[in-house]
N, C-alpha and C positions, 0 to 999 in steps of 0.2 A: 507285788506285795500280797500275803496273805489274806484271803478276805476280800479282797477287790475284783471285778468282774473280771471274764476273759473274753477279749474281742479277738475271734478267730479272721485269721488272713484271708479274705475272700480275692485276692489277685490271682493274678495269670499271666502267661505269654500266649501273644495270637497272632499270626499270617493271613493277609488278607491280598489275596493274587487277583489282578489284571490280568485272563492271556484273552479276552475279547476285546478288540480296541474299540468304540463308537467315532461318531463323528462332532461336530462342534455343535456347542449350548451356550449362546448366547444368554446373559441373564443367569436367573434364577433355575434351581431345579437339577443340575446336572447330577451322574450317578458316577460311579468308578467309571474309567476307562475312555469315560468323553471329555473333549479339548475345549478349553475357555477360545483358543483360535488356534489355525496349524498356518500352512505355507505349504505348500508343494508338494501336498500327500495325496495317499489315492489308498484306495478299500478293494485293490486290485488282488493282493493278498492277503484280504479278509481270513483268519481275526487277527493276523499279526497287522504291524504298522508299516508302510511302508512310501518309497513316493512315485510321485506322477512321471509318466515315459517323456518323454525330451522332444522337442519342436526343433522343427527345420525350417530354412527359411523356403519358401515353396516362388517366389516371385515376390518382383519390383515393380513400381507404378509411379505417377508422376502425383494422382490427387484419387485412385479408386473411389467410388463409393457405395459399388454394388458387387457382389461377385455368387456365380450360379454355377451348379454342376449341370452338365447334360449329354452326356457323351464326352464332352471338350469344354474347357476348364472358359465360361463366359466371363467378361469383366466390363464391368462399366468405369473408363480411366478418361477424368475429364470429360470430352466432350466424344468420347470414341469408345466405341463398342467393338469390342476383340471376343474373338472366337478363336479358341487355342493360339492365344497370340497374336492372330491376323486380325488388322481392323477392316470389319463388315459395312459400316456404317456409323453415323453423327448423332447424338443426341443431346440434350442441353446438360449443362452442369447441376449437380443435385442428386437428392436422394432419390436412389429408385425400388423401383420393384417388378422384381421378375420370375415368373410362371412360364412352364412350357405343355403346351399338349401334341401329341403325334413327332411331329419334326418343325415344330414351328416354336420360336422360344420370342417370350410377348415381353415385352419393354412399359412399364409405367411409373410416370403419368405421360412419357413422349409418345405413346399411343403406337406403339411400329413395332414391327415383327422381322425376327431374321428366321427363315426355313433355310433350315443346317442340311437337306437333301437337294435343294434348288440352289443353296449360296445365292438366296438375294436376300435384301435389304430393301424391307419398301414398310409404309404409313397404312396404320389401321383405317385410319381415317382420309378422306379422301375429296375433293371439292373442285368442281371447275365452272368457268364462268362462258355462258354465250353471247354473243353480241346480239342485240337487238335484228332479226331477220334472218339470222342467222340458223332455226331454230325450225324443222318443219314437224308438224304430229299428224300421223293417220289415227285410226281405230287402234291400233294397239302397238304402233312403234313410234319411236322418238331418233329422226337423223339431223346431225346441226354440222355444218360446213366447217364452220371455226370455233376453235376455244382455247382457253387460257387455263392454267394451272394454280391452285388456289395454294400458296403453304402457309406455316404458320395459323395465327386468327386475325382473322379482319377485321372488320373496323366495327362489326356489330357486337365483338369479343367472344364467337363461336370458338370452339375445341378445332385445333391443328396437330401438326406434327413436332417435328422438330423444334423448327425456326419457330420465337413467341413473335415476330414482326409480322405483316401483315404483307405476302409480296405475292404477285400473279406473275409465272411464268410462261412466256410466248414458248410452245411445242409444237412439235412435225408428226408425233405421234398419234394414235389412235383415241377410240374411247376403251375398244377391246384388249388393250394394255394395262388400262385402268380399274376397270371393274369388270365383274365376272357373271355368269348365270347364277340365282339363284340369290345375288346377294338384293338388300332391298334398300334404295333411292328414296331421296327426298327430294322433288324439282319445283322450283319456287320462281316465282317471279315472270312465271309466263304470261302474258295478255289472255290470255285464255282461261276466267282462274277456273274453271272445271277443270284442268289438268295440271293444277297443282296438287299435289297429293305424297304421300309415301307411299311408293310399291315395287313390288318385288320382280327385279328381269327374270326374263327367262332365257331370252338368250342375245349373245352381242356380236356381230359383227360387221368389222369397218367400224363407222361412226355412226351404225345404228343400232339403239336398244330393243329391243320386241320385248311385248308384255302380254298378256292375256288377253284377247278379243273384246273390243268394244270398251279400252280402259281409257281413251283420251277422246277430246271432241278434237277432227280433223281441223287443222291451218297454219299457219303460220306462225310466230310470237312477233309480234311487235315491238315485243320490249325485250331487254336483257333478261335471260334466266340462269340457273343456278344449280346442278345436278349435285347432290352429294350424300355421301356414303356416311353417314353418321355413325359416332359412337360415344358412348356415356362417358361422362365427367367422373370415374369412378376412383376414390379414396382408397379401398383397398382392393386386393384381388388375390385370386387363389386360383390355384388347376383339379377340376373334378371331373371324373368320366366324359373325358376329351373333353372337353367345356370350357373354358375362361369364364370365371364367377366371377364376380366384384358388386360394390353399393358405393352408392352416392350418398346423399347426407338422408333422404328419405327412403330411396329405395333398391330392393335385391336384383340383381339382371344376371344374367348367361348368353356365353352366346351361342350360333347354331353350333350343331354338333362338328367335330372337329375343324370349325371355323371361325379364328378368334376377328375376321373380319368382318364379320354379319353378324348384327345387331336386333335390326327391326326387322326380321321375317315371322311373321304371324300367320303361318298357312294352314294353322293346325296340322302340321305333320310333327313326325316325333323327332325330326333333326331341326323343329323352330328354336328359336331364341327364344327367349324368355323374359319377363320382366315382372315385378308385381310391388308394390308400397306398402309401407309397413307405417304402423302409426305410435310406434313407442317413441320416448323421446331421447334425443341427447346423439352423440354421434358414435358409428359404427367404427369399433377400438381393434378387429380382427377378424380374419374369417378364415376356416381352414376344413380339407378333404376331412372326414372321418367315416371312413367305412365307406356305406353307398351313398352315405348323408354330406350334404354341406352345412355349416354352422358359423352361422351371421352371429358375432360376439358386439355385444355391448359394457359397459363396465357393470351396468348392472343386469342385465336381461340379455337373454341366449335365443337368436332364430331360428329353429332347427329347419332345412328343406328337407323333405322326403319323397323318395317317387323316383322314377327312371326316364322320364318323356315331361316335354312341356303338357300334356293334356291331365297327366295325374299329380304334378309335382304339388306339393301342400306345405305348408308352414307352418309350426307350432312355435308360441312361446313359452318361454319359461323366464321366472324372475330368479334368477342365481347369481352369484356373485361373476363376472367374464371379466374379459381382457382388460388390463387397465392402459388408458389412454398413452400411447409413446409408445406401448409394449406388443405391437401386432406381430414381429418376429418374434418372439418366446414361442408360442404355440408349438411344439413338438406330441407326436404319438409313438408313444416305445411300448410294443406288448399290446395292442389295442387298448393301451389308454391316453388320452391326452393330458399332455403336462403344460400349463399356461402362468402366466403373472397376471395374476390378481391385483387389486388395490392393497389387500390384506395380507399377501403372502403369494408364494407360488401352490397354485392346485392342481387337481387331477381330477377329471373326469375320464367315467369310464361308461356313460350313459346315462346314468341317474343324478343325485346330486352331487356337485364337486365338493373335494373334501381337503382342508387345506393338509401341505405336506410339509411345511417351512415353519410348523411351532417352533422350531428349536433355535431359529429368530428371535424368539424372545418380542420384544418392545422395538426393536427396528424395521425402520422401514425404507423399502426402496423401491425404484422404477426407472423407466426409460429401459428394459431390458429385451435382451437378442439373445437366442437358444438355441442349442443342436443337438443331435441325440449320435452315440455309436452306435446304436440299438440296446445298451443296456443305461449307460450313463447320462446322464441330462445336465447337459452344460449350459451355464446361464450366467451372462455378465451383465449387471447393470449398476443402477447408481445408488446411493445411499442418499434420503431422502434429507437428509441433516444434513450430514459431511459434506455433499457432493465429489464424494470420491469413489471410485469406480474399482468394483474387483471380479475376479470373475472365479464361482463356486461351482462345484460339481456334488450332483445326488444320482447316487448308484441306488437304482430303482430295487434290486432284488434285495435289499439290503435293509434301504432306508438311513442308509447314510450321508450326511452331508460335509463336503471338506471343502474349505478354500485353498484354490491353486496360488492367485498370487493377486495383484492389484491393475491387473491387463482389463483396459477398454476397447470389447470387440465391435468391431463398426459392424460386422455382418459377417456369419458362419454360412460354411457353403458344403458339399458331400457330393465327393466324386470318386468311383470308383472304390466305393465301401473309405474313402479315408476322409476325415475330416479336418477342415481346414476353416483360416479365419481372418479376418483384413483388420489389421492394428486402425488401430485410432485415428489416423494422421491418413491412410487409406494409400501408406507408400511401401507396404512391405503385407506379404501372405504369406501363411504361415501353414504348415503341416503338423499337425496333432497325433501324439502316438506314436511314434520314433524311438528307432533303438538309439541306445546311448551312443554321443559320438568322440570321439576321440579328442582329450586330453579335457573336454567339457565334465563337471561335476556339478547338477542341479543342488544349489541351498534347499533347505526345506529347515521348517521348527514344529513343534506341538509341543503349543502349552496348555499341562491337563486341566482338567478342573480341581478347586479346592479338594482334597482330602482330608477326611476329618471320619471317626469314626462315630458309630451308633452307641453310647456309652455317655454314660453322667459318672463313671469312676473317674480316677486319676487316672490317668495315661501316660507314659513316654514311649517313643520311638529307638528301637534298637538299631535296626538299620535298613536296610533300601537296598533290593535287590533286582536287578533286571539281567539280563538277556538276550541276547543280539546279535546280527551278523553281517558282516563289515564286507564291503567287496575293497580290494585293493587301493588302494590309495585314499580311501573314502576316511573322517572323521567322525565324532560322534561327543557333541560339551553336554552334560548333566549339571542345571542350574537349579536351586532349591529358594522358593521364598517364607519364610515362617513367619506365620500369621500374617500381619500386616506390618513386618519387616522388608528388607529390601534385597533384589536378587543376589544372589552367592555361587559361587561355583563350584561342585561336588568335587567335577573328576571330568577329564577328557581322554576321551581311547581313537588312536588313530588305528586305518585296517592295514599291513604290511602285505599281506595277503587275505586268502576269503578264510575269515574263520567269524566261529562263534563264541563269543566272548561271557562272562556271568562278569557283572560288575558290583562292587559293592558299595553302597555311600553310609554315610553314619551322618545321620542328622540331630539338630539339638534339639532342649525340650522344647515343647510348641503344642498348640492345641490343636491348628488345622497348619498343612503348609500345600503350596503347591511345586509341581515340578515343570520346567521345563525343557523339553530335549530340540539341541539344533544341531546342525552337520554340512555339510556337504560331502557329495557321492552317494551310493547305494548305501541302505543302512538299513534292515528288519528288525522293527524290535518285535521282540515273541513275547514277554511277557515284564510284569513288573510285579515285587513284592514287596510288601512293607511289615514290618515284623513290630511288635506291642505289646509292652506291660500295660498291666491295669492294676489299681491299687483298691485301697474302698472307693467309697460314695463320697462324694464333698459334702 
């Protein structure tokens, strides 16, 4: 009408394209192109969307619960320790941990060593008993007629092997079977106590030990004594420049240099053992190589060793956020950084302070987790701290993406052969990671995005939704749309007949924000997505 004002059309149509895809954002915060949750993707084909290479089954077992690369594929199955299959030796049922330096690959907490060059199987730990008279000392050697073989712990509850019973076996064999030069003795129980002590042979044969001139007061024992090869009570353990590392509840140790059966040799030379106590509190949650360094993790506080020899080695600490307790296998180093489970999140240390990498967590939390790395990707499965349900996520380090594969509980990841592998849950099936597709198999997979909603206080409607994609044969592909806080709906489903690449079109209703959904089974790349927008005024 004449005379009345003119409010000019301030609208428009607008495209607002997705061809970067991000990873999942838990919570609050997400931007275009990142997943409220996905299933069986992978950032392999970074920026399109795609999924995770396909698992084989790699071996069966009866109850695993440890499994180690080392040349030949280790397993700890029940009560038998298998080397490429072949069982080496006995150890108790439970969880283990296993380290190798040189050719000698170390079993804990059963304290025993299989050397993959010798094919034997024998006890870190070592103990035999003398009879009373049995027992003769000069000035520096120890020869004893008879003795007995100590396994398990006896009846004072000393560290053994295998067997947790307490049994002495009657043998024909030597002591030079037993123990070796160089490693060092603890002999108790003599009548003699001046030649009670811990020290180190030097050399053994038959059944007698020679030690260093003038180490014992010459005679007889009157009474029973006790020769034995001790080794620490150690919680965790690690392999550093030929070394077996590990700590007790107080304190750091090593053993000699390529020798994870010598414990206490203190000779000041640079192949001793090591030991030293720390006095922070609370117990040690992980310990791992990094670099030339070893690094005693606590949940809150970091022991760093530095040094190359027992005479220079030093320890610094640091109060930072470490390993949190259940989580000593997370620790992976991809690219000279370490990636670990924190209390707070998964971090990364790169030598200074760790810096968390798992915001996009949001408000959740989890632990009890086990990690591996292919050298780029950092797989890590553990438990949700609420739900207690178990999934296992992947963060492509060069990326900075995070995607969940599926809701698999890995009992323990192992790398053999540049490939990595993983023991399910139940520890009766391993698995090989990284697999070309196998025949007539099509992995599911979903990514659901995050809310869309534009930057705009006009009026808005939605013209249509367009994506882009390419199908490998036989593979499908459903587009589900939820508006607002309505209920999911289903656009459009495209199956692949062959490898092509499809534009798809959806036509969504009005809505303020909606999100989408994409799920399938088989190969499916999506390249991109668009979403097309009127705008009207201002409300």
């Amino acid at each position: 009408m004449k005379g009345l004002p003119y409010m000019p059309y301030e609208g428009g149509k607008y495209q607002q394209k997705i061809i970067q895809f991000g990873g999942i954002r838990y919570g609050r915060g997400g931007s275009d192109g990142e997943l409220a949750e996905s299933m069986n993707l992978s950032a392999r084909q970074y920026p399109a969307l795609s999924q995770r290479m396909e698992r084989a089954e790699a071996g069966s077992y009866a109850a695993a619960t440890a499994v180690f690369g080392k040349g030949k594929l280790c397993v700890v199955d029940g009560t038998k320790f298998l080397y490429d299959g072949v069982e080496k030796g006995t150890v108790t049922e439970g969880e283990k941990q296993i380290v190798s330096i040189n050719t000698k690959i170390v079993i804990w907490p059963d304290m025993v060593c299989y050397d993959s060059e010798a094919d034997e199987f024998s006890s870190l730990w070592k103990k035999v008993k003398v009879p009373a008279g049995k027992a003769t000392f000069t000035g520096n050697t120890l020869t004893v007629q008879e003795f007995t073989v100590v396994t398990g712990k006896d009846e004072e509850g000393e560290e053994g092997g295998a067997d947790p019973a307490a049994e002495e076996e009657e043998t024909t064999i030597k002591l030079e079977e037993l123990f070796k030069e160089n490693q060092a003795v603890e002999i108790a129980g003599a009548s003699i106590e001046a030649n009670n002590k811990e020290i180190v042979i030097r050399k053994v044969e038959g059944n007698t030990l020679t030690f260093y001139n003038d180490s014992f007061t010459a005679g007889d024992s009157s009474t029973e004594l006790t020769i034995e090869r001790r080794v620490p009570d150690l919680k965790i353990i690690c392999a550093s420049n030929n070394r077996v590392w590990g700590a007790d509840d107080t304190t750091i140790w090593a053993s000699a240099l390529g020798d994870p059966f010598t414990w206490y040799n203190y000779d000041g030379l640079s192949t001793d053992s090591y030991a030293v106590a720390v006095g922070t509190d609370g117990p040690f949650t992980g310990c791992v190589e990094y670099g030339s360094n070893v690094l005693f993790f606590k949940e809150d506080k970091l022991h760093k060793v530095i040094g190359t020899s027992p005479k220079d080695y030093a320890i610094y600490t640091y109060t930072i956020q470490g390993i949190q307790n259940g989580s000593m296998r997370s620790a992976q180093v991809i690219n000279e950084v370490l990636y670990y489970k924190g209390a707070e999140g998964v971090y990364a240390y790169n030598g200074g302070v760790p810096y968390l990498v798992s915001e996009n967590f949001g408000t959740r939390r989890y632990g009890s987790a086990s990690a591996a790395s292919d050298g780029q990707r950092y797989y890590i499965s553990m438990q949700d701290a609420e739900t207690k349900e178990w999934g296992l996520w992947t963060l492509d380090t060069l990326r900075n993406i995070w995607l969940k594969e599926d809701d698999t509980h890995v009992l323990e990841f192992a790398t053999l052969e540049g490939e990595l592998l993983f023991l399910s849950e139940d520890g009766k099936t391993l698995y090989k990671m990284g697999q070309p597709d196998q025949d007539g198999k099509r992995i599911k997979w979903s990514a659901t995005f995050y809310p869309m909603e534009e930057n705009t206080h006009s009026r808005k409607g939605y013209s249509r939704l367009l994506m882009r994609i390419e199908l490998a044969p036989g593979a499908w592909i459903k587009a589900e749309i939820k508006e607002d806080l309505g209920p999911w709906k289903t656009l459009s489903t495209v199956h692949g007949q062959r490898v092509r690449t499809a534009h798809v079109t959806f036509l969504p209703g009005r809505c303020d924000t909606f999100q989408i959904r994409l799920s399938g089974e088989g190969r499916c790349v999506v390249k991109s997505l668009v979403r097309e927008f009127d705008t009207g005024s201002e409300v």
